[in-house]
DRENGUZA-291966 format. One record per residue (C-alpha): residue number from 1; x, z, y. Coordinates in steps of 0.25 Angstrom, whole numbers, plus 5000, padded with zeros to 4 digits. Layout:
// residues N
{node NUM, {X, Z, Y}}
...
//
This chain:
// residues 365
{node 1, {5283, 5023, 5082}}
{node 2, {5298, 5024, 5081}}
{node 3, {5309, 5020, 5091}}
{node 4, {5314, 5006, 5087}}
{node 5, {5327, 5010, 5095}}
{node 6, {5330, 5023, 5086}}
{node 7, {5327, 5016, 5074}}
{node 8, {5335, 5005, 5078}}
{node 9, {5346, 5010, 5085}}
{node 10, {5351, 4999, 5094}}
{node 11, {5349, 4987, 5085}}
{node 12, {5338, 4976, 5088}}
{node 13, {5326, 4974, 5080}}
{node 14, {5325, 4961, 5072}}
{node 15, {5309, 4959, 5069}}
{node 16, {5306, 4946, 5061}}
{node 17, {5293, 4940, 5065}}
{node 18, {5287, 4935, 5051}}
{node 19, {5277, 4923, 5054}}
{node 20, {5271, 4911, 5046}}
{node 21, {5265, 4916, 5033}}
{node 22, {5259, 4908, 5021}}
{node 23, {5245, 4912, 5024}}
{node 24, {5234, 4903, 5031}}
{node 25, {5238, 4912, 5044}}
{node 26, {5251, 4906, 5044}}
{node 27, {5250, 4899, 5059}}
{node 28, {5242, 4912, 5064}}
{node 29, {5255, 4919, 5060}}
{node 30, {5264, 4910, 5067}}
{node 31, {5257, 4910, 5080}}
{node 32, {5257, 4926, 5078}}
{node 33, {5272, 4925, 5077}}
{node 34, {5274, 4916, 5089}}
{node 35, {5267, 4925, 5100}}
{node 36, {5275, 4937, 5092}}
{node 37, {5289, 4930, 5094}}
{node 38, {5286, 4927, 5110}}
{node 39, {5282, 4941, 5112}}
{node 40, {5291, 4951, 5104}}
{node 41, {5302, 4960, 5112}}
{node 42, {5315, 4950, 5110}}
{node 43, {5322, 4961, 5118}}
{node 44, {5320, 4970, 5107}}
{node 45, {5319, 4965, 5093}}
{node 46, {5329, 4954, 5086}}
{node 47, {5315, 4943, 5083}}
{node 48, {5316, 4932, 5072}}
{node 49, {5305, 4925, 5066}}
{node 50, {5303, 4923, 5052}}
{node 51, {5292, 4912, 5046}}
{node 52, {5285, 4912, 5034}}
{node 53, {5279, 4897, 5031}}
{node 54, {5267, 4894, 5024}}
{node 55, {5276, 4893, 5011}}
{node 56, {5281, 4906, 5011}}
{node 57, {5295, 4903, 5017}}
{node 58, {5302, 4913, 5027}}
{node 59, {5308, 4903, 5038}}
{node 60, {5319, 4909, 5049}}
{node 61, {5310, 4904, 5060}}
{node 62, {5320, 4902, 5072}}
{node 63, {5315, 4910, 5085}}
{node 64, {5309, 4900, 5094}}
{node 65, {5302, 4909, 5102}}
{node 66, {5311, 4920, 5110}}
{node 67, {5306, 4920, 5124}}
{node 68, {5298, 4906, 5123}}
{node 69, {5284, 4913, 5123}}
{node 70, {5274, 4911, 5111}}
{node 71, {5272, 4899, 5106}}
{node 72, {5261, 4895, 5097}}
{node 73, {5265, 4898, 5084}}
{node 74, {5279, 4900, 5075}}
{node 75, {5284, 4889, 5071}}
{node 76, {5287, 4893, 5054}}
{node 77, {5301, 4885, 5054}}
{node 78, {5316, 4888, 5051}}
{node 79, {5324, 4890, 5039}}
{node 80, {5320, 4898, 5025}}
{node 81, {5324, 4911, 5025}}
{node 82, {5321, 4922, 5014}}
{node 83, {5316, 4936, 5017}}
{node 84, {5330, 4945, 5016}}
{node 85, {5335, 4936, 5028}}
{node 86, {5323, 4935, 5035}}
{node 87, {5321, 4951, 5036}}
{node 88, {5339, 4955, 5034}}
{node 89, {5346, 4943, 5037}}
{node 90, {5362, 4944, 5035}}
{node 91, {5369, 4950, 5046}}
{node 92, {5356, 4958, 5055}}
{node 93, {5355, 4972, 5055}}
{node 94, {5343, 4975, 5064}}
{node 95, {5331, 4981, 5057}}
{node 96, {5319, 4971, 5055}}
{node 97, {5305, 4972, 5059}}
{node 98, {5297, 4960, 5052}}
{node 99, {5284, 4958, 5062}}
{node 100, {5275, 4951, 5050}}
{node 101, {5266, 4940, 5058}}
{node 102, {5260, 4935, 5045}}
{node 103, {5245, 4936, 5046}}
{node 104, {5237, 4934, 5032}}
{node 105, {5242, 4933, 5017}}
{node 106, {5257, 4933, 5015}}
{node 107, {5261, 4940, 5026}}
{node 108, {5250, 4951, 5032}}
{node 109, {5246, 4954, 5017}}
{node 110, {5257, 4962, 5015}}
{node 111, {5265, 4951, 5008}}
{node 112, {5278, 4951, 5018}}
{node 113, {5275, 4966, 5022}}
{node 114, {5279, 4969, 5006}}
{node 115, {5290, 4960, 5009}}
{node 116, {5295, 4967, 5021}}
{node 117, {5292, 4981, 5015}}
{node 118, {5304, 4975, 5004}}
{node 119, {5311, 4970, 5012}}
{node 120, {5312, 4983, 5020}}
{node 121, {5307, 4978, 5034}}
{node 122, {5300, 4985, 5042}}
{node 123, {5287, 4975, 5047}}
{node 124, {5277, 4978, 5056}}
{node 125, {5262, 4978, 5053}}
{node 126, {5255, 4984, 5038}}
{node 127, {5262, 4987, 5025}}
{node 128, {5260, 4981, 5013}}
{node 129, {5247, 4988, 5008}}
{node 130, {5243, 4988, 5022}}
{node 131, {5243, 4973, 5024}}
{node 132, {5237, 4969, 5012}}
{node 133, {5227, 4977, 5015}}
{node 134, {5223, 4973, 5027}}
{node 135, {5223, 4958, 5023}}
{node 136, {5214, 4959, 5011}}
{node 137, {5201, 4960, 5016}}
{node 138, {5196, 4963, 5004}}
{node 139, {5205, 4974, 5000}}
{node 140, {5206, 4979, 5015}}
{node 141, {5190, 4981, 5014}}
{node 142, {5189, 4989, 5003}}
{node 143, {5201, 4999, 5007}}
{node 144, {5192, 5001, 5021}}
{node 145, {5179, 5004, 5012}}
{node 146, {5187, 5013, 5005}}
{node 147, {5190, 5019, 5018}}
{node 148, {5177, 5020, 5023}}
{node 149, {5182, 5010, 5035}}
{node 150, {5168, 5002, 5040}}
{node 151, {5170, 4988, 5037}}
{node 152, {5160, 4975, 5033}}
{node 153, {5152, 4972, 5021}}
{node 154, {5161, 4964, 5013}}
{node 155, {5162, 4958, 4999}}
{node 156, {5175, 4953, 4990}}
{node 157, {5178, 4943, 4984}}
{node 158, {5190, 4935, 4974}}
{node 159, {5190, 4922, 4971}}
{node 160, {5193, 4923, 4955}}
{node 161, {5178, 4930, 4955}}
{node 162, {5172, 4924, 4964}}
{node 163, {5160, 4914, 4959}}
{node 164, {5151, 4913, 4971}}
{node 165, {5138, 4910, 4963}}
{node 166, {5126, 4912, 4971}}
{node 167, {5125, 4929, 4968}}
{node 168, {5138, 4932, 4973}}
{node 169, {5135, 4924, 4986}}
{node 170, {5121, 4931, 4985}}
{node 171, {5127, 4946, 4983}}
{node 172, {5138, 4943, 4994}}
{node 173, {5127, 4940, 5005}}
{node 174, {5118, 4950, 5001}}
{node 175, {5128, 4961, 5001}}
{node 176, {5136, 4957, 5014}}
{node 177, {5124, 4948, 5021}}
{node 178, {5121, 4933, 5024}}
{node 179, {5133, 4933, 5033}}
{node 180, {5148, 4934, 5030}}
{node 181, {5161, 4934, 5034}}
{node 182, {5170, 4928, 5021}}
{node 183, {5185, 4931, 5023}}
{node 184, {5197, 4928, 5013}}
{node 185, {5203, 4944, 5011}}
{node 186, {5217, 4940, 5013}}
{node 187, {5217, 4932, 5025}}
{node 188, {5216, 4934, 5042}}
{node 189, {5214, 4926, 5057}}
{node 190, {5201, 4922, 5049}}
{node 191, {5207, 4913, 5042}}
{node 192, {5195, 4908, 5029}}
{node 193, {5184, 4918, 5037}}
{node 194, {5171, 4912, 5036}}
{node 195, {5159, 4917, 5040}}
{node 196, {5145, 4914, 5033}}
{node 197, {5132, 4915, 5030}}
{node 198, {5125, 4914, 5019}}
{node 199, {5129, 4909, 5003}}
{node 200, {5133, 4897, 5005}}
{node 201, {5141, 4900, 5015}}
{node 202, {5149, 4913, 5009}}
{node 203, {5152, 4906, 4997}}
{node 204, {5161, 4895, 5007}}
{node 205, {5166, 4906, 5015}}
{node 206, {5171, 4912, 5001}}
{node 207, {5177, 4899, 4997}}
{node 208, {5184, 4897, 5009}}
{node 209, {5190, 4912, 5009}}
{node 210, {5196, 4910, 4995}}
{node 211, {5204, 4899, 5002}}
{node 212, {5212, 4910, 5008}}
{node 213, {5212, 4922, 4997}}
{node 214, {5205, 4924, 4984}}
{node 215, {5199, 4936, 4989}}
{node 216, {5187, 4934, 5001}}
{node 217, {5179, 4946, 5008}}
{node 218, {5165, 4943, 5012}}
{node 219, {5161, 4952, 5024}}
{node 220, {5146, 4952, 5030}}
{node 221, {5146, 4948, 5044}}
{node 222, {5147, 4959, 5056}}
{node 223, {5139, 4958, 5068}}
{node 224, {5147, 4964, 5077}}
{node 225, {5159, 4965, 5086}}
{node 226, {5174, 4960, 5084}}
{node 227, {5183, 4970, 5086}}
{node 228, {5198, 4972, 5084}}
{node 229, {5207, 4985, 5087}}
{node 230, {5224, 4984, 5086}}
{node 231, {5231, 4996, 5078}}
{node 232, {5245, 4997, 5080}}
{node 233, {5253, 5009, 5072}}
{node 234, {5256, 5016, 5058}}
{node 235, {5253, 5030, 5055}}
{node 236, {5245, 5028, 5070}}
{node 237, {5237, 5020, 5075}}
{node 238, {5236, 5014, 5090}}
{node 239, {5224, 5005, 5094}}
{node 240, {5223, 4992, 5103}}
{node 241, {5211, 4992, 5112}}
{node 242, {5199, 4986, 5102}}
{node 243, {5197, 4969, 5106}}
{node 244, {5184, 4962, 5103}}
{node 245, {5183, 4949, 5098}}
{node 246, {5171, 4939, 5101}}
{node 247, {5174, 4928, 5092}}
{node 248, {5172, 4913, 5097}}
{node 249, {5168, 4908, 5084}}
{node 250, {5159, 4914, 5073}}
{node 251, {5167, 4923, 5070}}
{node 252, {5184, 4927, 5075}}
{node 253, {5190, 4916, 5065}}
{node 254, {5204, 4909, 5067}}
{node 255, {5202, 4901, 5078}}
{node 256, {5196, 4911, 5087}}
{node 257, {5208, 4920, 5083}}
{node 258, {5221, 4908, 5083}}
{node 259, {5215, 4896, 5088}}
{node 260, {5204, 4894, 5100}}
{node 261, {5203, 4908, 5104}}
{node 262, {5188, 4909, 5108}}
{node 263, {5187, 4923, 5102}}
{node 264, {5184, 4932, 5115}}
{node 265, {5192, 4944, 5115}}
{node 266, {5189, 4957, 5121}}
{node 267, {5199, 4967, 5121}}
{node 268, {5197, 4977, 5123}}
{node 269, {5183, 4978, 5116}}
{node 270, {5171, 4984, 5122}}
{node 271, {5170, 4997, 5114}}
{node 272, {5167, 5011, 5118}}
{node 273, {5178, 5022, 5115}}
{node 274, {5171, 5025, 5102}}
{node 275, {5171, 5016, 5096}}
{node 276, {5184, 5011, 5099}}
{node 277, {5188, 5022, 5092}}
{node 278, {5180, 5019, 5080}}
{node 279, {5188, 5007, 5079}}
{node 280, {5200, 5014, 5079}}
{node 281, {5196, 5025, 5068}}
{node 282, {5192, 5013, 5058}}
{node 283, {5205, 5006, 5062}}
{node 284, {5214, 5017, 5060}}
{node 285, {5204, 5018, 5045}}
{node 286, {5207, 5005, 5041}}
{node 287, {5221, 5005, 5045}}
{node 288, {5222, 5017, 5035}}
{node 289, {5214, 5012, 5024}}
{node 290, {5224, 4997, 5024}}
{node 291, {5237, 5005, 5029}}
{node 292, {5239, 4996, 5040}}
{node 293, {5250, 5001, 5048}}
{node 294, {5257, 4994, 5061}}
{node 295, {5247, 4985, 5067}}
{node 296, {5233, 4981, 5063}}
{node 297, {5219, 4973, 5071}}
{node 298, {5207, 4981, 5066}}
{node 299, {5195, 4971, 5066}}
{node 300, {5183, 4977, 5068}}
{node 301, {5168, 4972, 5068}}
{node 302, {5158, 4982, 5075}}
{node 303, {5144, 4983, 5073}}
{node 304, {5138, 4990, 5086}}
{node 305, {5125, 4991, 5080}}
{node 306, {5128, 4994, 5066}}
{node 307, {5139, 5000, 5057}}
{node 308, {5151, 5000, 5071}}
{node 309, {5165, 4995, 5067}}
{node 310, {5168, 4989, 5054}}
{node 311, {5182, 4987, 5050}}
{node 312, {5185, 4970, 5048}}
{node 313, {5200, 4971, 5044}}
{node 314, {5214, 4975, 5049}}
{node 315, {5223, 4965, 5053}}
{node 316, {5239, 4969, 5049}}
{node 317, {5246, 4957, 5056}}
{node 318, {5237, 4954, 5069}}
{node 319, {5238, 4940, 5076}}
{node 320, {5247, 4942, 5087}}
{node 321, {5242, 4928, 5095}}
{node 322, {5240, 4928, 5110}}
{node 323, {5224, 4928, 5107}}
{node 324, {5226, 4939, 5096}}
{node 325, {5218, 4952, 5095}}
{node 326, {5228, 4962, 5091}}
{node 327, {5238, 4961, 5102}}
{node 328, {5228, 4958, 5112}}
{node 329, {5221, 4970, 5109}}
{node 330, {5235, 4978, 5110}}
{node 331, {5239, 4972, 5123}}
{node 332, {5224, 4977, 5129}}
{node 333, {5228, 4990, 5124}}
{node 334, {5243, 4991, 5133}}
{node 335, {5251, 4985, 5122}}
{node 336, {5259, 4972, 5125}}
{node 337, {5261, 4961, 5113}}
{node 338, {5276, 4965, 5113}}
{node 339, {5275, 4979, 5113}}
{node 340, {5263, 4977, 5102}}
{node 341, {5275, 4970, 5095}}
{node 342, {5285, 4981, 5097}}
{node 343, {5275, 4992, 5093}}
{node 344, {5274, 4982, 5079}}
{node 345, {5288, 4984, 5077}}
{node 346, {5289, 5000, 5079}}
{node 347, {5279, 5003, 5070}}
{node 348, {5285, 4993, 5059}}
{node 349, {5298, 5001, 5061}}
{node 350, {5289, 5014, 5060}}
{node 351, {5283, 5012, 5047}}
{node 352, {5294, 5007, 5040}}
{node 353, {5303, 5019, 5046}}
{node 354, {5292, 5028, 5042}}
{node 355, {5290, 5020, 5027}}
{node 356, {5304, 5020, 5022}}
{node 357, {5306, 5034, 5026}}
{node 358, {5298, 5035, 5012}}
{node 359, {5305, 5025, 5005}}
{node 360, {5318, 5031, 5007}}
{node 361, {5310, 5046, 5002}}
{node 362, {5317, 5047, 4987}}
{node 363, {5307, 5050, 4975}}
{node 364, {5307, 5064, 4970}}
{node 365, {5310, 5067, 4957}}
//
């Protein structure tokens, strides 16, 4: 990582905190943002918060926050403001960081990362490619086949084509089994995840997803274990002690992750030296194969008695709430929830140090 104070010199940090978002994650977001605000180094970085609502509108949100503590969420208030103010307002000359807390479409799907990369700001978490990638279940699945990363049975499916007569149901479930998990591909906190069984119920599930996206990936159903691991880096990288989820419902869906809480959660999980670092090759795999780079939460399902750890998907923008995996897993591993924020912002500032140097390279002739 490079020294923030060499590349700085003497001036403060300004790191915009984007929160809010047109996707159906919006109030995930902004309770994300709220525990991010209480917690980041004042000391050393100029903050401001910057909302997006569920129209699309960048609001100036005022900082309510600064030494208060968390609160439950982010308000998404405050006057209009468009992008060239919101990342170089008139008469500031630090450098800006933008710390994208925008989880699912419109904001982790490398919408507003393309936006930042115009905008020439360096942001923390994925690129562009590496965003996209990682939110689209379906295209995320089959760059990690191409791979060779071990993952789950699964089937595509887009809504323009999709009939649902009785022999695409039949072939679905005699491919994948009798029991399924139906997902929306671009989409995250388990938000339109249905879990069925049998035709009647897959043809619902699928109806539900295409809600959400016109895309929808059905996945046979794992009997095995939960398990999670935190990447942190670019070029390298560093990994959390793994955490085990035991979910309190039929499956770890959006109450169990935002809401009640029941989940259990065991961090760190009980796994030998092996095959912890199993989890770390195929991480390091499928971090290559969808270029994530900054920070990620690997989810893994693991089949004991059968085919060992299959990759479920990468995460790009992690909820950071207090009941939150990723930085619960980095805390376990000797990392504070600040200093996992610092660490965020060093290595946004190292890869945009390290991308524009080819940038400013001139074409040869």
């Amino acid at each position: 990582m490079i020294d923030r104070a060499t590349a700085l010199g003497d001036e403060p940090l300004r790191v915009v905190v984007l929160y809010g978002g047109q996707s159906a994650e919006h109030d995930v977001s902004r309770v994300t943002a709220a525990h991010v605000l209480a917690a980041i180094d004042r000391s050393r970085y100029v903050v401001e918060a910057i909302a997006i609502d569920r129209d699309g509108i960048w609001r100036a949100t005022p900082d309510l926050h600064a030494g208060s503590g968390p609160v439950e969420a982010l308000p998404v208030t405050g006057p209009h403001i468009d992008l060239s103010e919101a990342l170089a307002p008139p008469g500031v000359s630090q450098r800006t960081v933008a710390l994208p807390l925008l989880h699912g479409p419109m904001g982790e799907d490398g919408t507003v990362q393309g936006l930042l990369e115009m905008a020439g700001v360096p942001y923390v978490g994925a690129g562009v490619l590496g965003s996209a990638l990682a939110m689209d279940k379906a295209a995320a699945k089959e760059a990690l086949g191409a791979a060779g990363v071990p993952q789950a049975r699964w089937a595509t499916i887009h809504e323009p084509g999709w009939v649902g007569d009785p022999a695409e149901i039949d072939g679905i479930l005699a491919r994948l089994g009798q029991t399924l998990f139906v997902k929306p591909a671009n989409m995250g906190s388990s938000v339109g995840i249905s879990r069925v069984t049998g035709g009647e119920g897959l043809r619902a599930a699928i109806t539900e997803a295409f809600l959400y996206d016109e895309w929808a990936v059905v996945e046979e159903a794992i009997d095995g274990r939960e398990i999670e691991l935190g990447v942190l880096g670019n070029v390298e990288l560093d990994f959390s002690v793994p955490g085990e989820i035991i979910p309190g419902a039929e499956f770890y869906d959006y109450d169990d992750k935002y809401h009640d809480g029941a989940a259990k959660l065991i961090i760190p999980a009980e796994l030998s030296r092996n095959e912890i670092a199993e989890m770390e090759r195929i991480a390091v795999a499928a971090c290559t194969a969808l270029r994530v780079e900054g920070m990620g939460r690997v989810d893994f399902l693991y089949e004991e008695r059968g085919r060992g750890f299959l990759l479920n998907e990468i995460n790009t923008i992690p909820g950071f709430t207090p009941i939150s995996m990723y930085p619960k897993m980095w805390e376990a591993t000797g990392l504070s929830y600040r200093r996992l924020i610092d660490s965020l912002i060093d290595l946004a500032l190292e890869r945009f140090a390290r991308r524009s140097a080819k940038r400013q390279t001139p074409a040869r002739h």
